[in-house]
N, C-alpha and C positions, 0 to 999 in steps of 0.2 A: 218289426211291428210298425216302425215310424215309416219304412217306404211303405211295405204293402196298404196303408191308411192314410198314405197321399194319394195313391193311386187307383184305392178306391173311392176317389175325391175325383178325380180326373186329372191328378197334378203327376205330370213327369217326375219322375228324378234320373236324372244323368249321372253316371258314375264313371270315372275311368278303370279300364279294363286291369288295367298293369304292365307293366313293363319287362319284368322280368321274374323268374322264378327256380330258380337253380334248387338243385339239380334234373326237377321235371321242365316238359316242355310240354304245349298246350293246356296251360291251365290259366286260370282266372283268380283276379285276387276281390278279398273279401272288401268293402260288400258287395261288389260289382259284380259276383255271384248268383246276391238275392232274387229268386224267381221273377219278381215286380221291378226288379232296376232295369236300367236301359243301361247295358254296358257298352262303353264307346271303347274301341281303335282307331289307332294312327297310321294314317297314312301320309308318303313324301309327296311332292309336287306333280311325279310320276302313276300316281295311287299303289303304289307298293307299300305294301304292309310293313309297321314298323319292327316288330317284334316276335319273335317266334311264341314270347305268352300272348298273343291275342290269337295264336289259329287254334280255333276251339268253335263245336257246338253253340255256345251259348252267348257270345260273342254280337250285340244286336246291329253295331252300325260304326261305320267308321266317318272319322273327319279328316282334316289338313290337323297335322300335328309335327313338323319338323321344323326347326329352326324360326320358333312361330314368335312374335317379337309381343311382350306386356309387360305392365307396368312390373315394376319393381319395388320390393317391400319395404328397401332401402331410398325409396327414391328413381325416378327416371324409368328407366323399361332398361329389359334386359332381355334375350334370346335365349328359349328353351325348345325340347323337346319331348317326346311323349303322348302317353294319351291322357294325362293332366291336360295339356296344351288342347287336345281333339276335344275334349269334353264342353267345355262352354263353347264350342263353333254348334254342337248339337242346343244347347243350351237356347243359344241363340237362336237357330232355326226356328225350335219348340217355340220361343217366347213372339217371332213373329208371328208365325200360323196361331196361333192363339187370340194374338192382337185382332188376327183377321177373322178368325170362327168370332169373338165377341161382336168384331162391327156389321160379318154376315149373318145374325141370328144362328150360329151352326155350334152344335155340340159335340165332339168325336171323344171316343174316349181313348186311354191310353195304347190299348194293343193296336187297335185302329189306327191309330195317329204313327206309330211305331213300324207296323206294316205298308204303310203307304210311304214312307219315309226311305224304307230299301224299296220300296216297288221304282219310286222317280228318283233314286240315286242314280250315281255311276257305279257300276257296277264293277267290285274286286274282287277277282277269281284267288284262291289260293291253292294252286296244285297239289302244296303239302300235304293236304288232308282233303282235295277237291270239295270243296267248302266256297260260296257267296257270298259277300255281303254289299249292301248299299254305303257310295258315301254319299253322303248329303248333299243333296243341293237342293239348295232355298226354292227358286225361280221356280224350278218344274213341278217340286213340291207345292208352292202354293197356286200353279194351274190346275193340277188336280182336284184342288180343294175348292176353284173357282164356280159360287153359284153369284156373281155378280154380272147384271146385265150390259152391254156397253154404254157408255156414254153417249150419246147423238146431238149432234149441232146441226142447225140447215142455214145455211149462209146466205143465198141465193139462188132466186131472185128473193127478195123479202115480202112479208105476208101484207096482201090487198096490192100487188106490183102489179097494173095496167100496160101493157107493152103492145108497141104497133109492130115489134119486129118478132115475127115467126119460127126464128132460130133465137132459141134462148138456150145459156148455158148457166146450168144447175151446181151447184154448189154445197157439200156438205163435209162434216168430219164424225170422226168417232174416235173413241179411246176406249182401251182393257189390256187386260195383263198380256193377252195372246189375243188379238184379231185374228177371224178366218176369210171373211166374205161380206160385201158389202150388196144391198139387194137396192137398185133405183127403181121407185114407181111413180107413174102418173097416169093420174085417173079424171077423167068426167064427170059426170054428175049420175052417169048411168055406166062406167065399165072403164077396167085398167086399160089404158091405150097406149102405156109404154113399158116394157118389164125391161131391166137386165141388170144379171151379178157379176161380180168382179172377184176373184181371189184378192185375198191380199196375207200380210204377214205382221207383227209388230205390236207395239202399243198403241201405236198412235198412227191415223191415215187425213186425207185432205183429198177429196174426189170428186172431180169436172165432169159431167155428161151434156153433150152437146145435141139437144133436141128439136127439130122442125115440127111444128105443132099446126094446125089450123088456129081459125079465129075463137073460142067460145073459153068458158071460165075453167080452171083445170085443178086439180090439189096435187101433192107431190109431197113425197118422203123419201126417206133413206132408212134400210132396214139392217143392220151390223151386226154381224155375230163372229163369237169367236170360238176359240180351241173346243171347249166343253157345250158347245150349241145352245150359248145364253145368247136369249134376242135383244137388243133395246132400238129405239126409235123415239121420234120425237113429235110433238104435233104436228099433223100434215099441212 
């Protein structure tokens, strides 16, 4: 009752799957079970699965969970393994994308958030039972989830710049999670007179256009977009 009434709250719960289960195999320990839990696996550094109790149906996501180094009860940290250890990597995940639905006005709820989470994992085949599952990763997960526009700076020339020299070179930057394309314009008072896009890659870019222009008054931008074709820009 206490998972399925976090979850219809919109709150994760992460359970580890288990470890072991003698004398059956593919099965699931309680409550990581429960219909509404998110039950985590472990995976090595290689994403091989760690246990014969996690190849199962019901089985929602695996992490890094082998020789995963925390604190310790007694003091200091210690090295364990398991899907104890896989559970707060999911844990974690959940609490950034969260962080981030809050600061992007975005609401997902649990299945959703859950499904998108094996959709941009890496992907862990298990022959034993030809069986899927995603392991987690943060990064691509939270491009998916990006409705943030980029950043834009215009460097140069700076706004009301008078220049007697004809070849001027433009200056601008952008920043987001995943940049695609950066769009350069300049325009008259009556029609764009310079277009062109650039691929690009990253978080962050810094982009020179070297333009011959006639004499008369001009405006200019930088147009950036990234993975999920969020625009920003900045005044021209």
């Amino acid at each position: 009752t206490a998972i399925n009434d976090a979850v219809a709250l919109d709150i994760p719960v992460t359970i580890a799957a288990g470890n072991y289960w003698t004398p059956y195999s593919h099965k699931i320990g309680t409550p990581a079970c429960i219909q509404n839990a998110t039950a985590v696996g472990a995976v090595d550094d290689s994403d091989d699965i760690f246990s014969s109790y996690q190849r199962n149906d019901i089985t929602d996501l695996m992490a890094p969970g082998i020789t995963i180094s925390s604190l310790n009860y007694l003091g200091g940290t210690s090295s364990k393994s398991g899907t104890s250890m896989a559970t707060p990597h999911v844990a974690g995940v959940i609490a950034l994308l969260k962080q981030y639905f809050n600061s992007s006005s975005q609401s997902q709820n649990v299945s959703y958030l859950q499904t998108m989470l094996n959709n941009t994992g890496v992907e862990v085949y298990d022959a034993s039972n030809d069986s899927s599952y995603g392991r987690v990763d943060a990064y691509s997960a939270l491009i998916a989830f990006d409705v943030t526009s980029p950043s834009v700076n215009l460097i140069s020339p700076v706004q009301n710049k008078v220049s007697g020299n004809q070849s001027q070179i433009f200056s601008c930057n952008g920043t987001d999670f995943d940049l695609s394309n950066v769009t350069f314009q300049i325009s008259n008072a009556t029609d764009i007179v310079y277009n062109e896009t650039t691929a690009l890659t990253g978080i962050f870019n810094s982009s020179e256009f070297n333009v011959t222009l006639d004499y008369t008054d001009y405006s200019w931008n930088c147009l950036f977009k990234d993975s999920q074709n969020n625009e920003g820009d900045a005044d021209s």
